[in-house]
MDAnalysis code that builds the backbone (N, CA, C; Angstrom):
import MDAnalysis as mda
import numpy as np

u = mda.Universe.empty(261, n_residues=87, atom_resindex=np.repeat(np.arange(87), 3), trajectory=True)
u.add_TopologyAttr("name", ["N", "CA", "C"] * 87)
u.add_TopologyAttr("resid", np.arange(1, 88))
u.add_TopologyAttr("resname", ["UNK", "UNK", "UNK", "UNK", "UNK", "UNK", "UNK", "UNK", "UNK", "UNK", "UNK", "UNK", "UNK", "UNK", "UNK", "UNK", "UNK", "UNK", "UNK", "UNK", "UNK", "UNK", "UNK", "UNK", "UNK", "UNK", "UNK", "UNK", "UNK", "UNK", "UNK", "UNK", "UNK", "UNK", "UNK", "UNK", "UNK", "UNK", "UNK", "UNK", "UNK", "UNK", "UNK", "UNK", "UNK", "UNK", "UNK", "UNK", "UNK", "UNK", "UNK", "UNK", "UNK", "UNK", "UNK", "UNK", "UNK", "UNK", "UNK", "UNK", "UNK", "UNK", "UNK", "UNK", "UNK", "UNK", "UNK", "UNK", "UNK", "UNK", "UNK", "UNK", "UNK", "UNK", "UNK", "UNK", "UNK", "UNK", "UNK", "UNK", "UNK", "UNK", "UNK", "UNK", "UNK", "UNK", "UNK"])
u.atoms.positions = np.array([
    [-7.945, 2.289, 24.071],
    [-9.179, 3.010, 23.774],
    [-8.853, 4.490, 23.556],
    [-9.727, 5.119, 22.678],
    [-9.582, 6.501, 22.401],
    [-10.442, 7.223, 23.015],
    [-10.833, 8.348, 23.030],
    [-11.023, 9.522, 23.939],
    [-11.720, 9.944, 22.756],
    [-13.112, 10.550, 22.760],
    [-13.536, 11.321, 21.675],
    [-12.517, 12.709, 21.278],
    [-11.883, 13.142, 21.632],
    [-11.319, 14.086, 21.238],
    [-10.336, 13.556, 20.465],
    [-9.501, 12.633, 21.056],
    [-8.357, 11.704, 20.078],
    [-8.756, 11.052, 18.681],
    [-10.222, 10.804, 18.727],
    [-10.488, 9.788, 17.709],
    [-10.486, 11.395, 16.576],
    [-11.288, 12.209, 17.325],
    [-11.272, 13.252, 16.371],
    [-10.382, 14.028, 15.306],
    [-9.234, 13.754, 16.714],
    [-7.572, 14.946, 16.286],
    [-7.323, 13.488, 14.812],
    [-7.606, 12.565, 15.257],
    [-6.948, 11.615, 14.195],
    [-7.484, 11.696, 12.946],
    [-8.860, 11.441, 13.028],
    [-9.503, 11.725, 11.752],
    [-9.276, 13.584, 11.196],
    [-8.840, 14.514, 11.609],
    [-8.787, 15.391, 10.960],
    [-7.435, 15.392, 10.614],
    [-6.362, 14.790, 11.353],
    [-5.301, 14.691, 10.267],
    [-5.413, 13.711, 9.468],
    [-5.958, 12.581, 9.161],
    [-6.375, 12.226, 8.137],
    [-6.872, 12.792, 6.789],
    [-8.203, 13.552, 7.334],
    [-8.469, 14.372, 5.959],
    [-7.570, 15.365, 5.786],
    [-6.932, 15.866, 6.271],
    [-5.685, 17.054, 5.697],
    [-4.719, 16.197, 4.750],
    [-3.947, 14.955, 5.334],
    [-2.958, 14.611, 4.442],
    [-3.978, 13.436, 3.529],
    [-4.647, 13.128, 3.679],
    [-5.220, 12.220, 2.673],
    [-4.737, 11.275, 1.766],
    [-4.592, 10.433, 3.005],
    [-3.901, 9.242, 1.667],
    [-4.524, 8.572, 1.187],
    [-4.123, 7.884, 0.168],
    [-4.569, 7.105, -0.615],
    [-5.429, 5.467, 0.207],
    [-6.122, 5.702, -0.642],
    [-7.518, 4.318, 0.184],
    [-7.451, 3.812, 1.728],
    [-7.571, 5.850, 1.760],
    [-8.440, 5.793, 3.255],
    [-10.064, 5.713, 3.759],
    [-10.493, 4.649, 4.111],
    [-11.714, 4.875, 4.310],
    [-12.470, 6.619, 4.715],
    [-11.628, 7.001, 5.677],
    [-12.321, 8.304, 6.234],
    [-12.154, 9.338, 4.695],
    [-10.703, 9.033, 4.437],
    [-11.227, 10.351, 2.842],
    [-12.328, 10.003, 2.289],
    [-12.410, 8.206, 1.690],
    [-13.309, 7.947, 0.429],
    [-14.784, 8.480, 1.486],
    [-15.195, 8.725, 2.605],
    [-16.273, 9.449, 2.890],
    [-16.371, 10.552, 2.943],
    [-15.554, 11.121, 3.149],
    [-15.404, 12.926, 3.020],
    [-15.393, 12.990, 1.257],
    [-15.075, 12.315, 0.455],
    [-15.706, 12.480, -0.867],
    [-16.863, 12.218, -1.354],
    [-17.437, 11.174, -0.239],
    [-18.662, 11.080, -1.030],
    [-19.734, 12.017, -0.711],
    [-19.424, 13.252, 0.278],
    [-19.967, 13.824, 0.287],
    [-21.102, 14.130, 1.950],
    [-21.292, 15.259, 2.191],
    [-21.730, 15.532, 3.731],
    [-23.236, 14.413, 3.939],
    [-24.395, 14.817, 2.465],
    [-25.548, 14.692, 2.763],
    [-25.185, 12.685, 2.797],
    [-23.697, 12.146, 1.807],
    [-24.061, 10.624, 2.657],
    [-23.863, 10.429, 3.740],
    [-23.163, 11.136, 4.141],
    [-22.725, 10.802, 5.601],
    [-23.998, 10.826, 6.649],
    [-24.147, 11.734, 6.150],
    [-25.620, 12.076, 7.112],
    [-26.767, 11.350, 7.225],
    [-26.663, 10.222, 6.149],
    [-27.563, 9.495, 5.430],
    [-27.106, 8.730, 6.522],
    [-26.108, 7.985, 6.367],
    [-25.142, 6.661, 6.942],
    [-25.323, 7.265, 8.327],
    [-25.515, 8.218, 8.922],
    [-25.735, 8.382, 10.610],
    [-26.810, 7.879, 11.059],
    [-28.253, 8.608, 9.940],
    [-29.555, 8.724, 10.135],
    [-29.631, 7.313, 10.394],
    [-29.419, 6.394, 9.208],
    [-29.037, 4.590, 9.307],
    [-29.039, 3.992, 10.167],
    [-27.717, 4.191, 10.687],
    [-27.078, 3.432, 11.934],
    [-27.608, 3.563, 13.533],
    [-28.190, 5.404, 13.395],
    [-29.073, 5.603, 14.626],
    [-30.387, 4.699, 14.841],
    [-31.119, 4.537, 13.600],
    [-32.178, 3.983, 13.573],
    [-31.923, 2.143, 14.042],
    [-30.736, 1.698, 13.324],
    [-30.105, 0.646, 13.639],
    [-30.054, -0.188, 14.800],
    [-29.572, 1.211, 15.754],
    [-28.847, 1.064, 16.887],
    [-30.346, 1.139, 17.736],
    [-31.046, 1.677, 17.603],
    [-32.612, 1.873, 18.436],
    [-33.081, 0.837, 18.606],
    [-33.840, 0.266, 17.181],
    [-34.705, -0.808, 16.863],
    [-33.591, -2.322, 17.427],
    [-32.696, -2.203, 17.056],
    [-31.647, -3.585, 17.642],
    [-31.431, -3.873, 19.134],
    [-31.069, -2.502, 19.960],
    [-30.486, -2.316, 21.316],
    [-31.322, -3.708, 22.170],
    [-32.782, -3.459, 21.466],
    [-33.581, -4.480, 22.200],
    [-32.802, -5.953, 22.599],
    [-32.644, -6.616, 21.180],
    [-32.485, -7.569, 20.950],
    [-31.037, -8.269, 21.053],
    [-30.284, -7.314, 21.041],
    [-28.212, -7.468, 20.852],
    [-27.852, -7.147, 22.327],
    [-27.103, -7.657, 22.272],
    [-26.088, -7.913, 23.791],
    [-26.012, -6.547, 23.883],
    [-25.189, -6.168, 24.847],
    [-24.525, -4.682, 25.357],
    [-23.258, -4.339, 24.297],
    [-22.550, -5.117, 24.493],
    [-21.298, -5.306, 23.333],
    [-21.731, -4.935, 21.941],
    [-22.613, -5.752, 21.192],
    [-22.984, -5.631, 19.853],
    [-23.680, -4.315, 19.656],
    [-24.564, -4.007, 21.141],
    [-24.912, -2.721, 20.715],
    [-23.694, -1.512, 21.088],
    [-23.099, -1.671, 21.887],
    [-21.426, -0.683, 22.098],
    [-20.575, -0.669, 20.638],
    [-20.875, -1.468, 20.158],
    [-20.310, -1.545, 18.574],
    [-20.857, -0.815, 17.893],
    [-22.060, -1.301, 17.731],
    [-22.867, -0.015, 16.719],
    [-22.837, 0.991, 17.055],
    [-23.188, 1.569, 18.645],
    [-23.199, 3.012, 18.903],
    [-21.173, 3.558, 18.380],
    [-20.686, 2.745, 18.678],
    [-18.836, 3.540, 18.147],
    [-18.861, 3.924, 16.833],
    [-19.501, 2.668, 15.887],
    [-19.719, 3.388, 14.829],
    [-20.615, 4.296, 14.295],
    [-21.661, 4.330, 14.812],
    [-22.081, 6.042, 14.981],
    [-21.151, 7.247, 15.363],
    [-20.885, 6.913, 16.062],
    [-19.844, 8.361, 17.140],
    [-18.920, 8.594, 15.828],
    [-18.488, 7.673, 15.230],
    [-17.187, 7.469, 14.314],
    [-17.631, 8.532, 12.880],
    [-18.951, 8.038, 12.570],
    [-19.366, 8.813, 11.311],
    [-20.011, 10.013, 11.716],
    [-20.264, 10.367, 12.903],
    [-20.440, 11.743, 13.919],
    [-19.513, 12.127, 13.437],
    [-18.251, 11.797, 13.889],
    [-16.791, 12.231, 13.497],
    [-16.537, 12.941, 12.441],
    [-16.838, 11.943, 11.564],
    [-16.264, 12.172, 9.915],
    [-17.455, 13.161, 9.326],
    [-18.424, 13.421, 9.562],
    [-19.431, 14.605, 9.334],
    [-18.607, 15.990, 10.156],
    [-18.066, 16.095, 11.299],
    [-17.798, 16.858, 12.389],
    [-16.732, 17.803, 10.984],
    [-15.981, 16.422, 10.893],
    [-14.278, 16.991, 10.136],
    [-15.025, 17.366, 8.720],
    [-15.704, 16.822, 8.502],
    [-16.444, 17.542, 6.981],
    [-16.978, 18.954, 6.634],
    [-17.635, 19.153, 8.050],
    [-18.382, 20.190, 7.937],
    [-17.269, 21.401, 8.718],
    [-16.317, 21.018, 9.294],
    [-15.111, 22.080, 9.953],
    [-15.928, 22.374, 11.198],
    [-16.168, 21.273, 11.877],
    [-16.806, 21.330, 13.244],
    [-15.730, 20.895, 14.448],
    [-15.621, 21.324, 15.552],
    [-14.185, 20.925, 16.073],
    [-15.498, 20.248, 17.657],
    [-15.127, 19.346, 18.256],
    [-15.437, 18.717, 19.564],
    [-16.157, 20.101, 20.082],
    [-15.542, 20.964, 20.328],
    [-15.921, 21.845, 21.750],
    [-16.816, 22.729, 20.816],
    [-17.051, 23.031, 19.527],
    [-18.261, 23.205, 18.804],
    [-19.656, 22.560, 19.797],
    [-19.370, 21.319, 19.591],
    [-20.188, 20.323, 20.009],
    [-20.566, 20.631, 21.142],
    [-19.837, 20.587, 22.404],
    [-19.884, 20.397, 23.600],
    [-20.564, 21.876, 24.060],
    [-20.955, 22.624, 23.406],
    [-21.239, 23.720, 23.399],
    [-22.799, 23.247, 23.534],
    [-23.324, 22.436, 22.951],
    [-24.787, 22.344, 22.828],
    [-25.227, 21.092, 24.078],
    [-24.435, 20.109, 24.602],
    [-24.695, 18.914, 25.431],
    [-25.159, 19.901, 26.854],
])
């Protein structure tokens, strides 16, 4: 398991060296406002479902939230302790 800070350090060396058919680049190309789109999504997702889905299925969805948290974070040149500044 990763550590929000680890998942972070990873995805920003990702977008620095950028390789070829990386999921995290092809989203940092498509741009901040999808990403933001794809958060808004998955939050709403994760709300309306939590009811109905195990703990697990919903621990899934919430990672992939945190994950495209992430990839907005490294988009916008936001670092963790940015963050932790506001919790």
């Amino acid at each position: 398991m990763k550590t929000f800070d680890d998942l972070y350090a990873e995805l920003r060396e990702k977008s620095i060296s950028r390789p070829e058919g990386s999921g995290t680049v092809a989203q940092l190309d498509a741009g901040v406002h999808a990403i933001g789109k794809k958060i808004v999504e998955e939050a709403a997702e994760v709300w309306m479902a939590a009811e109905y889905q195990t703990d697990a299925e919903t621990a899934e969805e919430i990672s992939q939230l945190l994950y495209h948290l992430q990839v907005l974070m490294v988009a916008k040149g936001l670092t963790p302790a940015d963050v932790y500044r506001y919790l």
